[in-house]
C-alpha positions in Angstrom: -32.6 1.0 11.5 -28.9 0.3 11.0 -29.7 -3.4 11.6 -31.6 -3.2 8.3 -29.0 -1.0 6.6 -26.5 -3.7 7.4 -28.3 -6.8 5.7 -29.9 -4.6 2.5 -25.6 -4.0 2.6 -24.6 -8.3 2.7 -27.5 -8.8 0.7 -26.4 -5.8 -2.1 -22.7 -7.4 -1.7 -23.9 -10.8 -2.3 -25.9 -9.8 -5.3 -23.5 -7.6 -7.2 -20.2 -10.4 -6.2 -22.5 -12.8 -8.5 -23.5 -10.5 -10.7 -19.7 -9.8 -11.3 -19.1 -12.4 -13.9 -22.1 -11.7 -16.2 -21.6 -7.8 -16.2 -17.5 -9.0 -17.3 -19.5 -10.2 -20.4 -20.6 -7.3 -21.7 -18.1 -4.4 -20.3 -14.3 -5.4 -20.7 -13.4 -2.8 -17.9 -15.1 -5.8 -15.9 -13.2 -8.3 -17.1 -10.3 -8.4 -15.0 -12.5 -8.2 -11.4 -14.2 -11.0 -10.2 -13.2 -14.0 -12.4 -13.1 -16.5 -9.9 -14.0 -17.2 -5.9 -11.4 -15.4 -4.7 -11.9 -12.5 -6.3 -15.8 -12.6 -5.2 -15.5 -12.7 -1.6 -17.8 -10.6 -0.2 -17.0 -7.6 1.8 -16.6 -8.8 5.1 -19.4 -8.3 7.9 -17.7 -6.0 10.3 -16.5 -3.4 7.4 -20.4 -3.3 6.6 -21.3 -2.6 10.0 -18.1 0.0 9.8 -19.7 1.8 6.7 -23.3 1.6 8.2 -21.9 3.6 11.1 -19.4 6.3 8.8 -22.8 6.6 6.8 -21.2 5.1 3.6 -22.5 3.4 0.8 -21.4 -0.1 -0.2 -21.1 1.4 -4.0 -19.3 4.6 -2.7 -16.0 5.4 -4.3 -12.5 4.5 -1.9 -9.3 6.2 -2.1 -6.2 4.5 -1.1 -3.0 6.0 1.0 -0.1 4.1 1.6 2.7 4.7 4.2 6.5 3.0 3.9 7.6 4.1 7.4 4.8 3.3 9.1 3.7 0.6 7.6 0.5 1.2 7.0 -2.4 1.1 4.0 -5.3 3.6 4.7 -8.4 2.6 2.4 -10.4 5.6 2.5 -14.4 5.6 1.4 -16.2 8.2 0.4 -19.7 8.9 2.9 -22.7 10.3 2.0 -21.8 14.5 2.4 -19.6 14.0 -0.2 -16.4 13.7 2.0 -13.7 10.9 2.1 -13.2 8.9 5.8 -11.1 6.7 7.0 -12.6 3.3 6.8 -10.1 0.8 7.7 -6.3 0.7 8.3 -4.0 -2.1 7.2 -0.4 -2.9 8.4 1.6 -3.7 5.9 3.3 -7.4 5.8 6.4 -6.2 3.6 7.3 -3.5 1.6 10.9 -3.3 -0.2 13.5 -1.1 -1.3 14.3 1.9 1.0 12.5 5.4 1.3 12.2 7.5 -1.7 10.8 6.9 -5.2 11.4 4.0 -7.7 13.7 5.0 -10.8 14.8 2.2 -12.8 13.8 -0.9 -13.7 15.8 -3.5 -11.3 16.7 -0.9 -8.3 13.7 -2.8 -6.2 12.4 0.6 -4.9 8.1 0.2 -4.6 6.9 3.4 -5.8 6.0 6.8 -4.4 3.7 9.6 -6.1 -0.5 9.4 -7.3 -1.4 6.7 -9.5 -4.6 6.1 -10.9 -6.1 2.0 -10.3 -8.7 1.4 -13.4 -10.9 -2.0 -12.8 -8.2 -3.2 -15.6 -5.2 -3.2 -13.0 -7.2 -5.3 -10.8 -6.3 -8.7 -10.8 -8.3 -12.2 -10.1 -5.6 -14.4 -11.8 -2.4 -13.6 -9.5 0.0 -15.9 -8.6 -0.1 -14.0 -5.1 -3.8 -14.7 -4.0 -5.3 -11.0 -5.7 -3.0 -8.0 -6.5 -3.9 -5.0 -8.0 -1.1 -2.8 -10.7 0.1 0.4 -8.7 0.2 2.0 -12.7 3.8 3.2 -12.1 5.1 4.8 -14.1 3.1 7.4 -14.2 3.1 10.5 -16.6 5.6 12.2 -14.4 7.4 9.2 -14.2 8.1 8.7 -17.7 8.8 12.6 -18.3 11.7 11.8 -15.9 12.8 8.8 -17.3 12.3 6.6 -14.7 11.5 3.0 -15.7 9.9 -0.2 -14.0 6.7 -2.4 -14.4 4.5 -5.0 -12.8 4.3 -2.8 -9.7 1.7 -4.3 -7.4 0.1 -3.9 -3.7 -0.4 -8.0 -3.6 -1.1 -10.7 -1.0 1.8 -13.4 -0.1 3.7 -11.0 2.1 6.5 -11.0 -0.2 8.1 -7.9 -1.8 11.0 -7.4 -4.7 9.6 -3.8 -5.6 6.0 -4.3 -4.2 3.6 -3.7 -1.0 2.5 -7.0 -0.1 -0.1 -7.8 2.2 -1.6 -10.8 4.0 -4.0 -12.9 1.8 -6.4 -12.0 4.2 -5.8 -8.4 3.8 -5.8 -8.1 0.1 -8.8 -10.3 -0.5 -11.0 -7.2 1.9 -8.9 -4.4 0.0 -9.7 -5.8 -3.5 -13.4 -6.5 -2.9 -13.6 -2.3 -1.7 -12.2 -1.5 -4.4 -14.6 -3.6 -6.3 -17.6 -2.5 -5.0 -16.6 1.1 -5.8 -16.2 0.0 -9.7 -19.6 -1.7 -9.8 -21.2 1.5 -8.5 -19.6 3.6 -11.1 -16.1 4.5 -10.5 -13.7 4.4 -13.0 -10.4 4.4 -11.1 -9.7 5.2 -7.6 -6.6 7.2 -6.3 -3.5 5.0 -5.3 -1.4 7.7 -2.7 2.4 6.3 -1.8 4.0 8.3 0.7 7.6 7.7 2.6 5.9 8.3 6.1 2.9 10.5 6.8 4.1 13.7 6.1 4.1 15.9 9.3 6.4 18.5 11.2 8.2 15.8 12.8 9.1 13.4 9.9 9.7 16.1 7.6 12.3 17.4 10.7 13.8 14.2 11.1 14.6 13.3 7.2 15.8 17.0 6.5 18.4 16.2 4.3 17.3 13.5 2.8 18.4 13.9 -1.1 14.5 13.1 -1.7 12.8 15.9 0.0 12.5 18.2 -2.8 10.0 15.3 -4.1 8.3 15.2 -1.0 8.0 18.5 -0.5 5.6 18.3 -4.2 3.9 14.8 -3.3 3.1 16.8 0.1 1.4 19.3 -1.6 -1.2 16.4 -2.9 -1.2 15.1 0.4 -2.2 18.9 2.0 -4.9 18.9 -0.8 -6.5 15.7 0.7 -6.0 16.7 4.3 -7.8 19.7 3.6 -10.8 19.0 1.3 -11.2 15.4 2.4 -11.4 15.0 -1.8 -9.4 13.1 -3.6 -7.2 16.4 -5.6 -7.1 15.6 -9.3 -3.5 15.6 -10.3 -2.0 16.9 -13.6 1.4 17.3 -14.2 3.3 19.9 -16.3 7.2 21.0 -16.7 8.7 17.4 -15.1 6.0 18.3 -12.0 2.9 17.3 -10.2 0.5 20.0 -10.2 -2.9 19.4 -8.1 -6.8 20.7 -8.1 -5.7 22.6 -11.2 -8.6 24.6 -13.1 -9.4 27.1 -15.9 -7.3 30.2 -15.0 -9.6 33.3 -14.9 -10.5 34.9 -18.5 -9.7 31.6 -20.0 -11.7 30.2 -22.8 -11.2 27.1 -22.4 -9.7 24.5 -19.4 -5.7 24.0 -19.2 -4.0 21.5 -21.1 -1.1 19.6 -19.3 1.6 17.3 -20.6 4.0 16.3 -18.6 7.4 17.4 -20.0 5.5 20.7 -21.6 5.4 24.4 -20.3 2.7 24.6 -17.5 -0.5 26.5 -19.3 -2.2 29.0 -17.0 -4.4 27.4 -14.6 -5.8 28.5 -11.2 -6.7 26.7 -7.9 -9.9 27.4 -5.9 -9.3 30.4 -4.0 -11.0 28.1 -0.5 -8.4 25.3 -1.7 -5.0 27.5 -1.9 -6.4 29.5 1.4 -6.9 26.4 3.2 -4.0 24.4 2.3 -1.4 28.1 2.5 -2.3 27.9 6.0 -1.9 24.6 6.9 1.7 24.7 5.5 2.4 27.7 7.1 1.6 26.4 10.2 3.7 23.0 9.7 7.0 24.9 8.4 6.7 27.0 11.4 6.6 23.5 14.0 8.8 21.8 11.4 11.8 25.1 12.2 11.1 25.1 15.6 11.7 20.8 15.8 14.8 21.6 13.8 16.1 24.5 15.9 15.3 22.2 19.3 17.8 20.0 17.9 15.6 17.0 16.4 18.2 14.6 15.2 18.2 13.5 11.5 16.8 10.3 11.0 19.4 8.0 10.3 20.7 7.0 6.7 20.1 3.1 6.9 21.6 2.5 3.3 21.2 -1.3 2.3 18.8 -2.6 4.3 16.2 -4.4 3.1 12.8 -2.1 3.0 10.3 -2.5 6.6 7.9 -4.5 7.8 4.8 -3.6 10.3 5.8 -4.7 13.8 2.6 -6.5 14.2 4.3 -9.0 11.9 7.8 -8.6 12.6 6.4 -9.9 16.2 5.1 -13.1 14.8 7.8 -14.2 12.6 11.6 -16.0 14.3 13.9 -12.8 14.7 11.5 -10.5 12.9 12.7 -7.0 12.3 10.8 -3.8 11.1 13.6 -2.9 8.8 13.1 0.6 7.8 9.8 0.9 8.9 8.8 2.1 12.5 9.1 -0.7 15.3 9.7 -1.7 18.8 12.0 -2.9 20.8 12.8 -6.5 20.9 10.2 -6.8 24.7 7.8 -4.5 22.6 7.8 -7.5 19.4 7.4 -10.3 22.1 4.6 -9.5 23.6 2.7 -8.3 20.1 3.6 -12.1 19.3 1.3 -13.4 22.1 -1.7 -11.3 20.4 -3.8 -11.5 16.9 -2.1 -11.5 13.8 -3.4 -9.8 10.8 -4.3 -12.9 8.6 -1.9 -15.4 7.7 1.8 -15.2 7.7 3.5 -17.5 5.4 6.5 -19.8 6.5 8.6 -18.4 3.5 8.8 -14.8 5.6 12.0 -13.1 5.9 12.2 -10.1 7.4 14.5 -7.1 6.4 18.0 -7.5 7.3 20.8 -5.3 7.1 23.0 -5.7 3.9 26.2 -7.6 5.9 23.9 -10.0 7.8 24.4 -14.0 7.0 21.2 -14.0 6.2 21.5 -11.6 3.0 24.5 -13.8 1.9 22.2 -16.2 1.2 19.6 -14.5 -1.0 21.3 -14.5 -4.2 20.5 -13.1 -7.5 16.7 -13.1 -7.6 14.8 -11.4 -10.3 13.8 -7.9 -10.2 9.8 -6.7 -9.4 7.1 -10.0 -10.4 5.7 -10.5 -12.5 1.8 -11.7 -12.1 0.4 -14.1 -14.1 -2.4 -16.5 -14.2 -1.6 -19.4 -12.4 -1.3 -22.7 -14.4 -1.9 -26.0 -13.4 -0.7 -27.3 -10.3 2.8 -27.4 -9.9 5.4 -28.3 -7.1 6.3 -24.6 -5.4 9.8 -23.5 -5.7 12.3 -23.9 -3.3 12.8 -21.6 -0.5 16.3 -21.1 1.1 16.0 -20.7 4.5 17.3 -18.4 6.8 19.8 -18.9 9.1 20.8 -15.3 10.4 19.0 -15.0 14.2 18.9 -11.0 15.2 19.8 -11.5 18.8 18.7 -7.9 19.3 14.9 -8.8 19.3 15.3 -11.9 21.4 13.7 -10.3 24.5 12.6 -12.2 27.4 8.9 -12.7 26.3 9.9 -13.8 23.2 12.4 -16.2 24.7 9.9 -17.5 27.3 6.6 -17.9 24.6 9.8 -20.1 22.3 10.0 -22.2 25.6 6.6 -22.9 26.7 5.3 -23.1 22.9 3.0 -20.5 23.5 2.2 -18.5 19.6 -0.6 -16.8 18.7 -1.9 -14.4 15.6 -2.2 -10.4 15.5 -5.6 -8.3 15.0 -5.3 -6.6 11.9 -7.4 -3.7 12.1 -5.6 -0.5 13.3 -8.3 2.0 12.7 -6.0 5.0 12.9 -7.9 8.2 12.2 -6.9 11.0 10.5 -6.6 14.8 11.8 -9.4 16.4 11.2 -9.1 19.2 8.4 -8.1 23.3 9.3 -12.2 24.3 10.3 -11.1 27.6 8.8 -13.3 27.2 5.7 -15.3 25.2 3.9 -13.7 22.5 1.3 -15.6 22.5 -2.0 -13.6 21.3 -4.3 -14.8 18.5 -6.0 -12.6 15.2 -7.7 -12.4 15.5 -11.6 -11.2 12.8 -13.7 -9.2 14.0 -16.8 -7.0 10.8 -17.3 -8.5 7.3 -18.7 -8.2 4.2 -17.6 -4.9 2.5 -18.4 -5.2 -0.9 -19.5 -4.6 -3.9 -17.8 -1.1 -5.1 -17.6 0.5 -7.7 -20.1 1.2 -10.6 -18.0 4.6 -12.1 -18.7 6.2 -14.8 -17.9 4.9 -16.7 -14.6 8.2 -17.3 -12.8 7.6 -20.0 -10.2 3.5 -19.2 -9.6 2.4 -20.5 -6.0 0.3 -24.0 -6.4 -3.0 -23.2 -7.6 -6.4 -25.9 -6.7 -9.1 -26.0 -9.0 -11.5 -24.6 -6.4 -9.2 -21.9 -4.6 -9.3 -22.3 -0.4 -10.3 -18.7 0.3 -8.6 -17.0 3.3 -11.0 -16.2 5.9 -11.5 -12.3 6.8 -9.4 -10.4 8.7 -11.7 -9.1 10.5 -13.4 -12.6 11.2 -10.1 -14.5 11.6 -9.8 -16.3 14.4 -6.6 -16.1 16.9 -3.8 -18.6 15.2 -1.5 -20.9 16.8 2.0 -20.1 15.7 4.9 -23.0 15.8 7.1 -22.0 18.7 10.5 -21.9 17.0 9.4 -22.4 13.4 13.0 -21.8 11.2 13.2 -18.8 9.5 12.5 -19.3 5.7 13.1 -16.7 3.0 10.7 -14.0 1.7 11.7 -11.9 -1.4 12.6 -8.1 -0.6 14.7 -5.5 -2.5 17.3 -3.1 -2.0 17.4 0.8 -1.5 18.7 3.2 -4.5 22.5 3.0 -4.2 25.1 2.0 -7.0 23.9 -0.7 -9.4 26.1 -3.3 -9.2 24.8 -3.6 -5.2 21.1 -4.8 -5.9 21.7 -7.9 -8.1 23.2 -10.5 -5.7 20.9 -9.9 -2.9 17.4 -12.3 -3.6 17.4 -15.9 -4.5 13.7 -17.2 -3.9 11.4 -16.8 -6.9 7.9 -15.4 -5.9 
């Protein structure tokens, strides 16, 4: 039985990747999906097989959480009871900036908070293999202010303001969230967290100047955890307010605008329950970590966003950055296993804002901006990187640099999530008040990567076979950004043109 579940699935994906072009000709919202080879790859064999066993649909709508400390990119997929899952976890290549939420236009923060990602944010055309527009800013955003654009999760592993992922890795990710818009839904639900928000974290970064926006975002994030639905999110008085409905004796649902007075509203009674005791329970661990004497996570001001150490392993003097990693042994011998798709030369991983290395990136452009590729063109210049982090020169590393030994990481860390409270049932049911934003304006292509007529497409990442890495390759340049600190610090810092 699940053998024929799992080709009516490749057949299904086959028919509706073809069928993506002639449905663009008659609904714009299709438009801007599957254009071109790349952006028709069929969903990969093993993630059928993955959603055959989770009892999903192909069709079924995903969700999408995203992690800067960890590193990590959850797509979540929505089975047959009505309940999201995890289906697949991603490590991310690079992310930049430093942990908290973007502000301003040119601070190089990627954003944090719920965005909504219409099939008109997807897009075919990017200069960094597919990409989708995170939608920041948002409503709450904008009622604060805050300012920025071209915000993308994107492939290239290269990041001034963006997540960016393996080719390999956004080619499976964009053809999920494809799928789920051919079988009906009109956005999914982008998620960006600093770090997955439990007692511990929440201990360790306890006086960060950004926790009073956690503390809000984690109430969406308790939603989810609860219901295992995706919370519909409103947002009222400069706030985020979630699962919101008509307040009892109201005639008619609540209206919310973002800078306005909150209207009355209620949440489910089995909702508030649920999540009121979760929290309860996690400020209670979250005192007791703090009272044991859990250290504050250290203020690491400057450096240069995080990388997953899967790909920190694989690249000359890799370093996590801000995100969680190893030591330098712990890096060596993840180089000797699979990488998660392929890692460009042009990689640079975070550095610290005094290192040689940084000296060299200067004045780059802010967040990129995506654009159809043109014709082909010579690629821009890269400077390389001549800073070596003796730190993570550990003995496996030092031996696999003598005897040429390399090899490329498994991508898949299937990381599941902790089952919701079992203290009641979770009813509460996604509503879509919002419509879809239109597609981004593309501006300006600044330095677009070469572009073929027929596009080589990446093979899966859950196909890809091990990869030889050049023992000692030099140390090239990837774009990254700067944490929120005083202006005048983030505009000498990148010099390579994505």
């Amino acid at each position: 039985m699940k053998y024929r579940s799992l080709v009516r699935a490749l057949v299904t994906s086959a028919a509706l990747a073809g069928a993506g072009v002639l449905m663009a000709g008659c609904d714009s919202d299709q438009i801007s999906l599957a254009t071109n080879a790349k952006a028709n790859q069929p969903v990969p064999p093993k993630l059928i097989q993955a959603m055959v066993e989770k009892d999903m649909d192909l069709n079924s709508p995903v969700l999408v959480r995203l992690f800067k400390q960890e590193a990590e990119l959850e797509v979540w997929k929505q089975d047959r009871s009505g309940r999201f899952a995890l289906l697949k976890t991603y490590p991310i290549c690079r992310w930049s900036g430093d942990l908290g939420p973007k502000v301003r236009e040119g601070d190089r923060q990627a954003p944090e908070g719920f965005y909504n990602i219409s099939p008109a944010q997807m897009n075919p055309q990017s200069a960094y293999y597919l990409s989708f527009n995170t939608g920041y800013p948002n409503a709450f955003d904008r009622s604060l202010g805050r300012s920025g654009s071209q915000l993308m999760v994107h492939g290239d592993c290269s990041s001034r303001g963006c997540y960016a992922m393996t080719d390999e890795q956004i080619a499976e990710i964009y053809s999920l969230g494809r799928e789920s818009f051919f079988g009906g839904q009109k956005s999914f639900q982008f998620q960006a967290y600093p770090f997955r928000m439990t007692p511990i974290n929440m201990a360790k970064h306890r006086n960060n100047p950004n926790m009073p926006f956690w503390k809000m975002i984690k109430e969406g994030y308790d939603h989810f955890e609860v219901t295992k639905q995706e919370p519909k999110v409103d947002f009222c008085e400069k706030k985020y307010v979630f699962d919101a409905i008509r307040a009892p004796n109201a005639t008619r649902d609540p209206v919310f605008e973002a800078s306005a007075k909150c209207p009355a509203y209620a949440i489910p009674d089995e909702v508030a329950d649920a999540v009121r005791e979760k929290q309860a329970t996690e400020l209670a661990e979250t005192a007791r970590l703090i009272a044991k004497g859990t250290p504050v996570a250290q203020m690491n001001t400057g450096i240069d966003g995080g990388m997953n150490k899967v790909f920190a392993a694989r690249v000359p003097e890799g370093n996590t950055g801000l995100s969680e990693g190893g030591d330098s042994q712990g890096l060596s011998v993840l180089a000797m296993s699979r990488a998660p798709g392929t890692i460009p030369s042009t990689v640079n991983p975070p550095r610290a804002p005094n290192s040689p290395s940084n000296n060299l990136l200067q004045g780059a452009p802010e967040e990129p901006k995506l654009a159809a590729a043109p014709a082909p063109t010579a690629g821009p210049t890269r400077v390389a990187n001549a800073a070596p982090t003796a730190q993570n020169d550990g003995f496996f590393s030092s031996l696999a640099r003598k005897v040429g030994i390399g090899g490329t990481a498994d991508a898949t860390a299937t990381t599941a999530s902790a089952p919701p409270p079992p203290a009641k049932p979770k009813v509460i049911e996604a509503k879509r008040t919002e419509t879809p934003r239109p597609e981004a304006s593309v501006p300006k292509p600044a330095a677009p990567k070469v572009a073929a007529a027929k596009p080589a497409l990446k093979p899966s990442v859950s196909d890809a076979p091990a990869q030889a890495a050049a023992p000692a390759a030099a140390p090239s340049q990837v774009a990254g950004s700067a944490p929120i600190v005083s202006t005048n610090s983030f505009d000498s810092r990148f010099g390579a043109v994505k």
